[in-house]
Each structure stands twice: as C-alpha cells, then as structure tokens.
N, C-alpha and C positions, 0 to 999 in steps of 0.2 A: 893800281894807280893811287895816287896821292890824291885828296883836298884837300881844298883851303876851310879854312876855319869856317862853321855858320855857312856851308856850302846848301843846305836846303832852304836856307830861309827866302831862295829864290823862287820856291814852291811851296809856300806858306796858303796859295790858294789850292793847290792840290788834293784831291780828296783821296782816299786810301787805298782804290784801285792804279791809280795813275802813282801813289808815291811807291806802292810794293813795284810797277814798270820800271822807274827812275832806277830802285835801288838795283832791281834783276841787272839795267844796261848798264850799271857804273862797275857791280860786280862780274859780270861777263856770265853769270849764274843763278837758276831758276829761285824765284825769294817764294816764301809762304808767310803772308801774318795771321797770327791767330791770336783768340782772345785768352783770357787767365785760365777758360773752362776747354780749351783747347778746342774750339770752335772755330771752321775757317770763317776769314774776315777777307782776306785778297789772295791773289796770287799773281804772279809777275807771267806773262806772254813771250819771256824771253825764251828759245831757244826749244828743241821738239825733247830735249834727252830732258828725262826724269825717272825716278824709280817705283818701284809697287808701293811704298809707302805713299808717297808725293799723291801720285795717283791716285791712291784710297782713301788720301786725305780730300781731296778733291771733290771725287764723288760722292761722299759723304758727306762733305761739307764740315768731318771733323775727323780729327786723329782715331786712326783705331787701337782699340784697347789693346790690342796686345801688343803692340808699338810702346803706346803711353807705359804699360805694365812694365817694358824691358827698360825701358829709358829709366823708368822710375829704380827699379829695382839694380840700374848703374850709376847707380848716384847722379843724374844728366840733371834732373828736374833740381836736385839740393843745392847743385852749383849754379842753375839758374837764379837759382831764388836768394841765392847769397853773394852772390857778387855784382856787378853792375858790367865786369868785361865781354866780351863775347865769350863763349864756351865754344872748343874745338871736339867734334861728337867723332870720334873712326868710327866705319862701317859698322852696321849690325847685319849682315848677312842674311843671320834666321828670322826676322822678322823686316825683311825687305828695305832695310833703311840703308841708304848709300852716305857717305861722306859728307859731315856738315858740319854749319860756326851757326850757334844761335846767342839771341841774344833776348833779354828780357827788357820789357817795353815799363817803365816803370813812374810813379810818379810817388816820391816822399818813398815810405815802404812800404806804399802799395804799385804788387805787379799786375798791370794792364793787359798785358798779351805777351806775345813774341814774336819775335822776326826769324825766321829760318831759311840760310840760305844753302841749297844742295852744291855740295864740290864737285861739281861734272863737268864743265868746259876746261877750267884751268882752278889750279891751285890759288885756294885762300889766303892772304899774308897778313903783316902785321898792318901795312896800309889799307888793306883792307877792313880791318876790325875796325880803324878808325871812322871809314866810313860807315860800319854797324852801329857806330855810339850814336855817331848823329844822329843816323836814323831812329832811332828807338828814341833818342829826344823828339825828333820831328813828329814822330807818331803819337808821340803822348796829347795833343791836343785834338786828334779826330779819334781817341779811342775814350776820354774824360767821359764826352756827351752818353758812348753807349757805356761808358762804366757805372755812370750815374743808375741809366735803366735797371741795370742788373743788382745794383746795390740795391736798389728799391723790390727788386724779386726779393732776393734774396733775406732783408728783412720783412717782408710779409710771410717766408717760410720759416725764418727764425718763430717771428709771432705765432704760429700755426702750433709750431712742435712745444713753444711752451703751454699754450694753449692745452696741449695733449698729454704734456706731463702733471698738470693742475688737474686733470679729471673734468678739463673744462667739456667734453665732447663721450657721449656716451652709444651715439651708433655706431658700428664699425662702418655700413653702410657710407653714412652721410662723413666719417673720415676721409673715405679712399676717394668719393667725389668731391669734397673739397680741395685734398693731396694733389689729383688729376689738374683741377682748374689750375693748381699753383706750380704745373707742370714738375711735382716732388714723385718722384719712382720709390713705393716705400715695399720695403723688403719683404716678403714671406713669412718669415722668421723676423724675432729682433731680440734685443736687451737692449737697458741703460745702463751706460758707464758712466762713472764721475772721477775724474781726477783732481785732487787739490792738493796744491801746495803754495807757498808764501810769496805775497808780491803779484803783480802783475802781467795779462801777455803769455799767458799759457798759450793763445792760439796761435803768439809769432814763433813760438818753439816749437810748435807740432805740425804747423801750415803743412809742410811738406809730407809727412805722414797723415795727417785729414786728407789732401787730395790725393794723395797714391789712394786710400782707400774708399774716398769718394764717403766721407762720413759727412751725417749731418749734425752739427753741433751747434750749441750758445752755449754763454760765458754767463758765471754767477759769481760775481767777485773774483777769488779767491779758486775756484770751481770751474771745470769746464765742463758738462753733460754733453754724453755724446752718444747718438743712436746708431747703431750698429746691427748690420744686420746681414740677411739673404736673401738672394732672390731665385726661388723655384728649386726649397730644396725639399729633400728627400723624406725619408727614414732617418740617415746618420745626419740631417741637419741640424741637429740640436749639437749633437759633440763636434762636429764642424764647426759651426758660431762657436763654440765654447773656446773652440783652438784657434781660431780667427781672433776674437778677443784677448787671449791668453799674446799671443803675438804681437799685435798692436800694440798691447799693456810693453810686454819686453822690447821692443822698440823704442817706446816714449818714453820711458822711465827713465832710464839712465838718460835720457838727452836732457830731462828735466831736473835731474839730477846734479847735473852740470851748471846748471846755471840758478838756484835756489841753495840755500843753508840746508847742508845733511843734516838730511832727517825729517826734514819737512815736505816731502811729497809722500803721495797716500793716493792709492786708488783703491777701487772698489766697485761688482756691479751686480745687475738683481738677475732674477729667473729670465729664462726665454720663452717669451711671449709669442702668439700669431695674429691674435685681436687687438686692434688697435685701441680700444675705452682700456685696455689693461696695462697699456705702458705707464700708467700713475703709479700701480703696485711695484713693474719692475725698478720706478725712479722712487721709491720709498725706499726697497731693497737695497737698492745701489748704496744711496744716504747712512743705510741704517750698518752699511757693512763698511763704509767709509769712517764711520765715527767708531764702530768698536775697535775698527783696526787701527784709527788714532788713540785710543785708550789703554789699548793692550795691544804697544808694536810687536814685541818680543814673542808672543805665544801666535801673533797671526801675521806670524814672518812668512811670507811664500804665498799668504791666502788672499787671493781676489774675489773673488765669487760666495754671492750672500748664501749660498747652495753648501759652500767648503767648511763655513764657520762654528760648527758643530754645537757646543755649549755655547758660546759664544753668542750666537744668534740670539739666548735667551737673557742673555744675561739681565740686562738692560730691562727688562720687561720684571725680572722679576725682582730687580731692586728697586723697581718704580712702586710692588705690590709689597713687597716690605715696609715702605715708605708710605703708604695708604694706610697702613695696620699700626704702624709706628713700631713693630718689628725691631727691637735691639737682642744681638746676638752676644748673649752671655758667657758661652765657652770660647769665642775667642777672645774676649774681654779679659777675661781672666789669664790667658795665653800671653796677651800683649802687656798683661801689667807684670807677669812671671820675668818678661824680657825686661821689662824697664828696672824692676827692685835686682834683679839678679846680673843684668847687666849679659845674656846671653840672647841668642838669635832662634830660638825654638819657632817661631812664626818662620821665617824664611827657612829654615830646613822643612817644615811642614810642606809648605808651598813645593817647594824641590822636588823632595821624595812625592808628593802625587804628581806630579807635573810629569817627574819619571817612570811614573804609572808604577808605583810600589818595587822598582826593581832597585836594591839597596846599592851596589854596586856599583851602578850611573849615579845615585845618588850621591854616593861619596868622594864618585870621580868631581861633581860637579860643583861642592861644596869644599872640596880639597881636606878632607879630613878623614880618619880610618875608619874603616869596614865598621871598627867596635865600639867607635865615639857614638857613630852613626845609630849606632843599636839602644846605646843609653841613652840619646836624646829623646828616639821615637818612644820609648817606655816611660821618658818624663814626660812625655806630650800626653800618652796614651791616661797616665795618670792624673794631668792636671785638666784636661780634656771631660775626663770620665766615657772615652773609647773605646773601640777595639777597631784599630786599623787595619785586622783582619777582615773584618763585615765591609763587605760591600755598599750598601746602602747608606752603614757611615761615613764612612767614604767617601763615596759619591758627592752624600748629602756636605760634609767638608770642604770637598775642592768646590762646590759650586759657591760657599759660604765664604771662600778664602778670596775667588775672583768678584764676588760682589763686592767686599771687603777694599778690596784692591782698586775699586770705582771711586768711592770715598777720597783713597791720596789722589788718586792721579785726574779728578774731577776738575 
C-alpha cells in the first residue's frame, strides 16, 4: 500500500512499542527495531508466523552472533550503513533468517538502530520501502534520548581504555572491576593496533569492520588505536590473534587506501598481552613499529607486527645512542664524499648488495647493471671502506650503519 507524505506524523505521540505495531499493520509483516548495538528495542504483535532468527532475537533481547556474523560477512551491515534506502536481505537458511527489507534508523551519519521487517505474509514492494523511510524518520526522535545514554557509556569506556594505554592503572585486579562496572567484556588475550594515515574520520571508513569485530577503539588525530583481542583462548591463542589481526589489517587497508593520498596509511601493532597494567608496552610497540615502518616503507613492506621488524626494531634506539656519544661515522663519510667528487652511486649499490644479503646476482638484477660492473664497485667499496665484505661482523656492523644513516635523509 501507498502513503501520503509525513504519514506518521499523526503518531508523533507514539512511543516505540506502538510505532514498531503501526509499522507491522501497514506492512502486513512482523517489524523488529533495534539499536546501533543490535539490541532489541520493540517488536510488532502483528501476525503468529516468524522465523528462528526473529525468535532468538526476541528472547535474547538481541541478534545472535552467528546471524550478525553471516549478515556482516554478506556485505548486509555495509549496505546498511551506507545508504539511507531500505536494503532487500534473500533468505539465509543456515542461520535461520527468512526474507527481509531493513532499514537503518539514522540521524546526520550517525546510525541509531534499525528497523527490520520479516517477508512472511506477503511480498515487500517498492510502496513499501517508502513507508520504511518514514519510518526510520519517525524513529529517529524516540531513539536520540537513548542514543544520548549510550554515547555517554561509551565515552566513559573510551576514557577507561586510554586510561589503560597511559599506564594510568596498574592492578590487573582493580582493571577487570572497573571493565565489569563499565559493562566492557575485555578479552583473554589482546594487542594494540594503531592505524594511521592522512586527514580525518578513520573510524567513518572502518565503522563497519570495528563492529563486525566488535573492536574497542579511540581516535588520536591522525591514528586510530584499537584493542583487539580474544576471548577464552587456548594454547594456539596467540597465533590465532595474530591471524585475527593480520585479517582485520588486510580488510581495512585497502579500504583506507581508497580514500587517503597513496602512501599515506601505515599500520602497526605490539606483542600479545593477557595482563591488563601491560597494554602501555603493547601501545608503545605498536607506535614504535608505526613510526619505523613510516621511515623505512620499502624494507618493512608486508611487516605489521612489532615482533616481525627484525633489525628494525633496533634501529631507532641505537641512533638515539650514537647521538648521546656524538658518534660521527667516518667510513661512510668518506663513501658519500667518493660519490659526490666522482659523481658515482657506491653508497646505493652498497645498500643493495646487503639488502640482497651478499647475493651478487639479485644485486645486479636490481641495480640493472653486469654481473662484472657489480664486482668492481664492491672492491672500490671494499677499498675506500677499508673492509672485507667477506666478514660477517663487518657486515653486519655496515647494514646496521647504512639504515641509521638512512634515518638522517629520511627524518
């Protein structure tokens, strides 16, 4: 059936059990609203047919996970959250969901709830949807009052988890009773993540990956931190979160990616924690592998995890102890002034050939010049150096001196 325009505003006194009735008898078909956290709010009386979903939402008083899981994981929740029309859901069989039009209860772009109605008596049309727009207008003023409530939860657990990342709380104890009082379930297991990249509204691009995985996060400029975790795991819990993370990261990235200047996102995250006084370390971590992978994108291409960054990890540290000593490093000095009077690149083939871990071959693939160029460079290096790129230890002690080096440009 058709309405006329501004057709609830004849129920403007209505409260939210009587407008999910209204909508149930205009649609001929059982309504559910719920809030953003997919918590039931009402449910319409109309009609005895409904399905195991319906029902378990019911009794529960909220969506079940494995519902919310399948929806999420069919794009249901993305389209919710990105368009304003109703969404047309077909059956999900294996997780009990029958035929349904939902619609997202929205106010600015922020989503309030949802309206969901079950396709069981008769087929939904496009008159139909019209009367779902209303509705989710109509609803936006009896869901404001408890959205207010919940924002207000919700920044006292923002406040809580920075709190936690500051070192501000050091029983684990008096954590999890605080957690409890702020009704926050914190995981078993955890890490910190940090994502950043350029510009503003990291969380309106990842909203829908934060709630499929039920993350708790705040915003730091530029930076989103996000606690990730598990709950009641095992032995392989650790490589689990690690692949949880690793997941989430290939998820959000490219979507972040999309919408910032290439090249400008950057993640990174610390060790797995189970005490809560030590999420400071993992949120030091996360920071400290954010920033080397901003410094040196090229060599910690692929590497998230402060755990994966091998040399890397040190670097920083030990150009900070160079810098106490006043530390000036002589042999590449000498290297870089060879390039400048002679007008040749001995420093970047150095760089190369270790990076290539000594193998001449990749080296000269990567430098595009011959097997034999390649040979006379290394033995001007070896000489102006006073080397032997045989020794190990020189070596070593070279590439670490080439990546501190390399801190200096790119500071």
């Amino acid at each position: 059936m058709s309405v006329q325009p501004d057709y609830f505003q004849q129920y403007q006194h209505a409260d939210i059990e009587e407008l999910a009735d209204i909508i149930g008898d205009l649609l001929q078909n059982p309504i559910t609203i719920e809030d953003a956290d997919h918590r039931l709010i009402a449910y319409s009386s109309h009609g005895e047919s409904t399905d195991q979903a319906r029902w378990s939402t019911i009794m529960g008083r909220r969506v079940p996970e494995h519902v919310l899981t399948r929806l999420w994981k069919d794009g249901v929740f993305q389209e919710l959250l990105t368009k304003d029309d109703p969404v047309h859901i077909p059956a999900k069989d294996e997780v009990g969901l029958g035929k349904r039009v939902a619609i997202a209860i929205r106010r600015g772009s922020d989503v309030l709830g949802y309206i969901w109605a079950q396709e069981v008596n008769r087929p939904l049309t496009e008159e139909d949807d019209e009367i779902l727009r209303q509705a989710a207008r109509a609803a936006v003023t009896r869901l404001v009052q408890r959205q207010g409530k919940r924002k207000a939860e919700e920044r006292r657990r923002k406040e809580f988890l920075w709190e936690l990342l500051l070192g501000n709380h050091t029983s684990d104890t008096l954590i999890r009773q605080k957690a409890e009082s702020l009704q926050m379930r914190l995981p078993s297991s955890y890490l910190i993540c940090v994502i950043e990249a350029a510009g503003t509204g990291l969380e309106q691009y990842l909203y829908p990956l934060l709630m499929r995985d039920k993350l708790l996060w705040v915003v730091d400029g530029g930076q989103i931190v996000l606690l990730i975790g598990l709950f009641g795991s095992g032995k392989e819990g650790k490589d689990e979160l690690l692949r949880k993370t690793e997941q989430f990261l290939a998820d959000s990235l490219g979507k972040l990616v999309a919408h910032v200047r290439e090249g400008q996102v950057t993640a990174g995250y610390g060790c797995v924690y189970r005490a809560y006084p030590d999420i400071v370390k993992s949120y030091r971590e996360a920071l400290h592998a954010v920033r080397v992978k901003r410094l040196f994108p090229r060599e910690t291409e692929g590497i998230h995890g402060y755990h994966e960054l091998g040399i890397y990890r040190y670097l920083l540290k030990l150009k900070e102890w160079d810098e106490e000593q006043g530390y000036e490093n002589d042999r590449l000095a000498r290297l870089k002034a060879y390039d400048r009077e002679n007008q040749t690149a001995l420093m970047e083939t150095l760089e190369t050939y270790l990076d290539a871990a000594g193998r001449a071959n990749v080296t000269a693939q990567r430098l595009h010049i011959h097997i034999n160029t390649l040979g006379y460079r290394l033995r001007r290096i070896e000489e102006i150096l006073r080397v032997d790129l045989e020794d190990m230890n020189q070596r070593a002690a070279l590439y670490l001196e080439l990546k501190m080096d390399k801190l200096d440009r790119e500071r």
